[in-house]
N, C-alpha and C positions, 0 to 999 in steps of 0.2 A: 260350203257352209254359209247358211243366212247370215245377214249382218242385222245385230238387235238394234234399234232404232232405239236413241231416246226417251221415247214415251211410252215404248214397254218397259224400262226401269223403273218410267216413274209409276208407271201401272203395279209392279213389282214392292215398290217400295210402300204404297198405299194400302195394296193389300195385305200386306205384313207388319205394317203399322200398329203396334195397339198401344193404346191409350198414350198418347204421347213418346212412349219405349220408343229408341233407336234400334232401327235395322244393322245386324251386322253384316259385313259383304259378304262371310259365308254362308248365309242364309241367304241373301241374293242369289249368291251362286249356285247353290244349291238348286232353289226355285227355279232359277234361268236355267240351270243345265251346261254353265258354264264355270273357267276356271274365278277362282279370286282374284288375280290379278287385272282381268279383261275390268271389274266390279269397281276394281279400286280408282284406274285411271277414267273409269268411264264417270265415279262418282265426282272428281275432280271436276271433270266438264259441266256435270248439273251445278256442281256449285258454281264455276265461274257464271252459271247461267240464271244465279238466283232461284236454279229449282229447289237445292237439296241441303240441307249445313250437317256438312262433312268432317268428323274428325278419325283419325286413325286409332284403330282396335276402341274406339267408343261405338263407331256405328255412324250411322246416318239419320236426319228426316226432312220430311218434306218441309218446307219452308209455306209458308200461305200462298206463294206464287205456285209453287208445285201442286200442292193440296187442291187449288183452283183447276189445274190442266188437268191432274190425275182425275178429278170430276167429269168434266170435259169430257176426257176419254171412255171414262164409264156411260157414260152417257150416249157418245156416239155408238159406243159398241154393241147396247143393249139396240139399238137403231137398225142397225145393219142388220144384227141377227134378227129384230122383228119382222126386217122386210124381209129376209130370205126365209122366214118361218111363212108368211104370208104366200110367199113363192110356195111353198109346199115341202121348202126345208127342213129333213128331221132337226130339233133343236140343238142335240150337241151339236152335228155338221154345221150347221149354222153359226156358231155358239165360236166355234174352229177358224172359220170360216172371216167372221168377223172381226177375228183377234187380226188376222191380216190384213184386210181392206181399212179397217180403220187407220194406221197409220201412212196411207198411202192416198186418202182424200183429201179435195182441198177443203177448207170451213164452207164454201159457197155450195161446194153438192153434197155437204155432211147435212148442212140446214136446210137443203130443198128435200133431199131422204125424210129427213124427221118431220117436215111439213107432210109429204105424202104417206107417211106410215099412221101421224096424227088422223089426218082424212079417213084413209082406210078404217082405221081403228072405230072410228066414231060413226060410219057407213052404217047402215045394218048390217044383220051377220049373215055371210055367205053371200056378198053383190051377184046376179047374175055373171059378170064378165069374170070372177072368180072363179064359178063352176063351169063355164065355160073353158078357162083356162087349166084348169083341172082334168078335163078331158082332153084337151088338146096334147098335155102331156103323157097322158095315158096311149091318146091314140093317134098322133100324129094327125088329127082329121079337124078343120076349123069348122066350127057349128056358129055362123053369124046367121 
């Protein structure tokens, strides 16, 4: 069994968020695919952690510190998946793909990805060494 990280909670709790409304842990649980209890103890630790204010059968929300990471994370993720879309990633795979890597990056190569994906992005469309790399995936064969 995976162990959920932290910051997929608060990813969790962000997206379920509306208008100020507190999340309740079976709606976490639900979302995660996990029991209520794992939601309730784990809620504890955001709070000690200033991510989350926690009260029992009220629910939970993100606190501004939370709020700020759960950004963050949206952020890195949409990151990851652009550079693996840029690889030639079907989107959702990507999309999968990124929900993993992202909480397992340090900030230092989260911020050098989002530098390189900005560049790309900004390239003209279709660089040479893109189609280039495009075929190489096709056919194993290097065309320099």
């Amino acid at each position: 069994m995976r162990r959920i990280t932290k910051e997929e909670y608060i990813e969790t709790i962000f997206e379920l968020q509306e208008d100020g409304q507190r999340v309740q842990t079976g709606q976490i649980a639900q979302h995660m695919e996990i029991k209520p209890p794992s939601v309730t103890e784990m809620l504890g630790k955001l709070q000690e952690d200033g991510l989350v204010e926690y009260e029992p059968y009220l629910g939970a929300e993100l606190t501004p510190k939370g709020e700020k990471l759960a950004k963050e994370l949206i952020a890195r993720h949409k990151v990851i998946a652009d550079f693996l879309e840029i690889l030639g990633i079907e989107r959702g795979q990507a999309n999968a793909d990124a929900c993993i890597i992202e909480h397992h990056m340090s900030p230092e190569s989260a911020e050098r990805l989002k530098q390189f994906v900005e560049f790309i992005q900004a390239a003209p469309k279709d660089p040479l060494w893109i189609e280039r790399f495009k075929r190489y995936c096709e056919t194993g064969e290097r065309d320099c």
